[in-house]
C-alpha positions in Angstrom: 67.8 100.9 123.2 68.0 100.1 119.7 70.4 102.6 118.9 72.8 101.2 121.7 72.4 97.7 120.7 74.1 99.1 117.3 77.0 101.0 118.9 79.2 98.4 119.3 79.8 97.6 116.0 81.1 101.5 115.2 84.7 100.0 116.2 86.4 96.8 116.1 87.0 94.9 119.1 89.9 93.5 120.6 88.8 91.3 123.0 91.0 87.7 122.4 88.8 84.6 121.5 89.4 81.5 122.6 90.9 79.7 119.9 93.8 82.6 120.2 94.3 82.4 124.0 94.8 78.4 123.5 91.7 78.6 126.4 89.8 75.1 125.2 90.1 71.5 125.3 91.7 69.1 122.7 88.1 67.6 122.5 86.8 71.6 121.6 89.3 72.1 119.7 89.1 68.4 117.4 84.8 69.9 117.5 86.2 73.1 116.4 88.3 71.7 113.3 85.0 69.2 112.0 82.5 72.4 112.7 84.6 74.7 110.4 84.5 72.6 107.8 81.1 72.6 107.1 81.1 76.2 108.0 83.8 76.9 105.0 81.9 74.4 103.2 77.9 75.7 103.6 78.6 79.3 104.8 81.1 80.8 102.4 84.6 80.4 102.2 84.9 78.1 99.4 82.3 80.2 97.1 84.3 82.9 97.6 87.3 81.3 96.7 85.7 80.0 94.0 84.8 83.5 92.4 87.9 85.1 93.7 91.5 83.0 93.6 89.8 80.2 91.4 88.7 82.8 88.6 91.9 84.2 88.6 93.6 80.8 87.9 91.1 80.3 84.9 91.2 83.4 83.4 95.3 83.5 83.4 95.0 80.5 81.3 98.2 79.1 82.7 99.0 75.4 82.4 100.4 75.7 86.1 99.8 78.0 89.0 101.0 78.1 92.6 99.2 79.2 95.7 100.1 79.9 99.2 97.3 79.8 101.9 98.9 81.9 105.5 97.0 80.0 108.3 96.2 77.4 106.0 94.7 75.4 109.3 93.8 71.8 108.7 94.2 72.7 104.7 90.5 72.7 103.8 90.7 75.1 101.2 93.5 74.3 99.3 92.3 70.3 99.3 89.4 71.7 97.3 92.0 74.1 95.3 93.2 71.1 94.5 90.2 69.2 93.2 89.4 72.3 90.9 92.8 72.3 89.3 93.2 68.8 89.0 93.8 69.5 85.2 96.8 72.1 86.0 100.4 71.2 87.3 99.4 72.9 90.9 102.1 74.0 93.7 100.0 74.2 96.4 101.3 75.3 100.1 100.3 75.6 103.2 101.8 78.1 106.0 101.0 77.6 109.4 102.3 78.4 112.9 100.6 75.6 114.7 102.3 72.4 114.4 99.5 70.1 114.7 97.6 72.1 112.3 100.9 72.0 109.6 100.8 68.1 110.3 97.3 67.5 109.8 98.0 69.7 106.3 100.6 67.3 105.1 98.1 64.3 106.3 95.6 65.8 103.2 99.0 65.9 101.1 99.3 69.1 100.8 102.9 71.1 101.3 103.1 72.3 104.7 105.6 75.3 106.2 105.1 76.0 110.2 106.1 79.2 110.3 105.1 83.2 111.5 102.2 84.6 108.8 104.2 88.0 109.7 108.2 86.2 108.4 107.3 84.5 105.8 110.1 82.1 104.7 110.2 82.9 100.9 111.3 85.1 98.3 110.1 87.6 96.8 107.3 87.1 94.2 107.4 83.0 95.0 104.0 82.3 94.5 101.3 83.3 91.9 98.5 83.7 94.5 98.8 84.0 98.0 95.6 83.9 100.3 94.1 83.7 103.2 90.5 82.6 105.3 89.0 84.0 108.1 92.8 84.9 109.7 92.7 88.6 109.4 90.3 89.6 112.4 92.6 87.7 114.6 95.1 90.1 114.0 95.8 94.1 115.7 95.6 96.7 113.0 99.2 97.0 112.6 99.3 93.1 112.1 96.7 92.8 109.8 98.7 95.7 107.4 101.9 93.6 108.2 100.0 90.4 107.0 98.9 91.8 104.2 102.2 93.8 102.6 103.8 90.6 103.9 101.3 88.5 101.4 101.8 90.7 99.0 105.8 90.5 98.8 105.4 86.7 98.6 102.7 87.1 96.0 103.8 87.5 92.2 100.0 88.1 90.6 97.7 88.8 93.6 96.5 88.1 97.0 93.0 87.3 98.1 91.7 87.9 101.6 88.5 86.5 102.4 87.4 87.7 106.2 84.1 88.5 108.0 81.9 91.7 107.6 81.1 93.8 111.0 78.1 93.4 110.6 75.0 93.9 113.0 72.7 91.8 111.2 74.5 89.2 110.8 76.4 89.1 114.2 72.3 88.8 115.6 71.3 86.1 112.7 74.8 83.9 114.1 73.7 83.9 117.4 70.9 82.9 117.2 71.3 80.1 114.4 74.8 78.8 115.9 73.0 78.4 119.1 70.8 75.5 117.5 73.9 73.7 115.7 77.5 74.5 117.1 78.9 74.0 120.7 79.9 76.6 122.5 83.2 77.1 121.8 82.6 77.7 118.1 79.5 79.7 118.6 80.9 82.2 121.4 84.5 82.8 119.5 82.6 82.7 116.1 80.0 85.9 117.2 83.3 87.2 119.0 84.9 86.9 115.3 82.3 89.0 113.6 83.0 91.6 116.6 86.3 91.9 115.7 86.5 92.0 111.7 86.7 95.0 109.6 84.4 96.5 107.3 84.4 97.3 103.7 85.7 100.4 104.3 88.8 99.5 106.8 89.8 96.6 104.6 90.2 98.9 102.3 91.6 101.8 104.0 94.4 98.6 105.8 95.7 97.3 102.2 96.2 100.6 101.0 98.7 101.3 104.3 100.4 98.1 103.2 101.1 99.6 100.3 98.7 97.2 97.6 97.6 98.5 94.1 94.7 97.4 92.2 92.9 96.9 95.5 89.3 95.7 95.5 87.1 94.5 98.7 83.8 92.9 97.1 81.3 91.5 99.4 80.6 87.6 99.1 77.8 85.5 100.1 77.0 84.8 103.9 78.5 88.3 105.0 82.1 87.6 103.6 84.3 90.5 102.2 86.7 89.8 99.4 89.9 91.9 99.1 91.9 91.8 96.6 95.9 93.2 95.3 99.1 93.3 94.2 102.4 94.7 95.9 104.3 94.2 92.6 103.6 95.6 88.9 102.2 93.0 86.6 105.0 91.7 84.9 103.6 93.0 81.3 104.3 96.5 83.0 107.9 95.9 84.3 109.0 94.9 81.0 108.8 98.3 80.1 109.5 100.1 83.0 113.0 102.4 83.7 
């Protein structure tokens, strides 16, 4: 029994969740958005981008930085991105393909692009940093290696990934604790979520078919996975190239 209960986290799934289906209600979805927050804000996302994207910025030493987030959604992350480099001249955008979440972005006044996270609309090398939250499991396979050469063509120093662990544990802990706090649209497409993420191993395994270097996936607080590369040399390293 146990041993079966375990099973079904040896692959990914592919089942759709709600929230990608467009199968809920504005009222859900308005729940949704204030629910996340707190999630991003108590269960991970900004502690991770705190000791990932964040710790890049500082240790640069650069008087001005810019950052893209792909399916940036309300713009949660980068508002805070903002707060922690209040002291730097910040470029800070947003790229999403939902035009009420791109609106609600420039509401926070951030920079907002509605766009595909596959076609991004800029150059080569445009941004320092590129990132993204809790987008890749939303993805197929082949997506999520599109996304992530895609982030790193746009990206002149890095990209950072921060997604969910497949994990049993904590797929069983979510349940249970959501099932006290969140409504049931966030509780059923956020245990569906976990389901379908990666683990360490295939986030690995999907940047290095997208052709990153330098890659690292480091585990984070509150079963978040970190991954981290570069499409493009360092630009120390193409000075002297031939």
């Amino acid at each position: 029994m146990l041993a079966n209960m375990f099973d079904r986290f040896k692959h990914r799934s592919y089942e759709l969740e709600r929230l990608d289906t467009g199968d809920y209600t504005a009222g859900e979805y308005e729940k949704w958005h204030r629910e996340m927050w707190y999630i991003h804000r108590i269960f991970g996302e900004f502690r991770a981008m705190r000791r990932s994207v964040f710790k890049a910025i500082e240790a640069s030493g650069k008087s001005s930085v810019s950052v893209l987030d792909v399916g940036a959604g309300a713009g949660e992350l980068l508002c805070e991105l903002g707060k922690w480099t209040s002291g730097r001249n910040a470029f800070l955008v947003g790229a999403e393909i939902n035009a009420e979440a791109a609106s609600g972005i420039r509401e926070a006044k951030i920079n907002a692009v509605q766009c595909d996270a596959l076609l991004l609309p800029f150059e080569d090398g445009s941004f320092d940093y590129v990132i993204c939250s809790l987008f890749l499991h939303h993805l197929s396979d082949k997506q999520a290696v599109d996304l992530l050469h895609e982030m790193g063509r746009v990206a002149g120093e890095r990209i950072f990934v921060i997604d969910l662990n497949r994990d049993p544990l904590a797929y069983y802990f979510y349940k249970h604790i959501a099932g006290l706090f969140l409504q049931p649209f966030t509780r059923e497409d956020g245990s569906l979520s976990i389901l379908r993420s990666f683990t360490r191993d295939e986030m690995f395994a999907l940047a290095k078919k997208a052709g990153l270097r330098d890659v690292t996936v480091e585990p984070s607080k509150a079963n978040r996975l970190i991954l981290s590369g570069r499409l493009h040399k360092p630009a120390r390293t193409q000075a002297f190239s031939t």
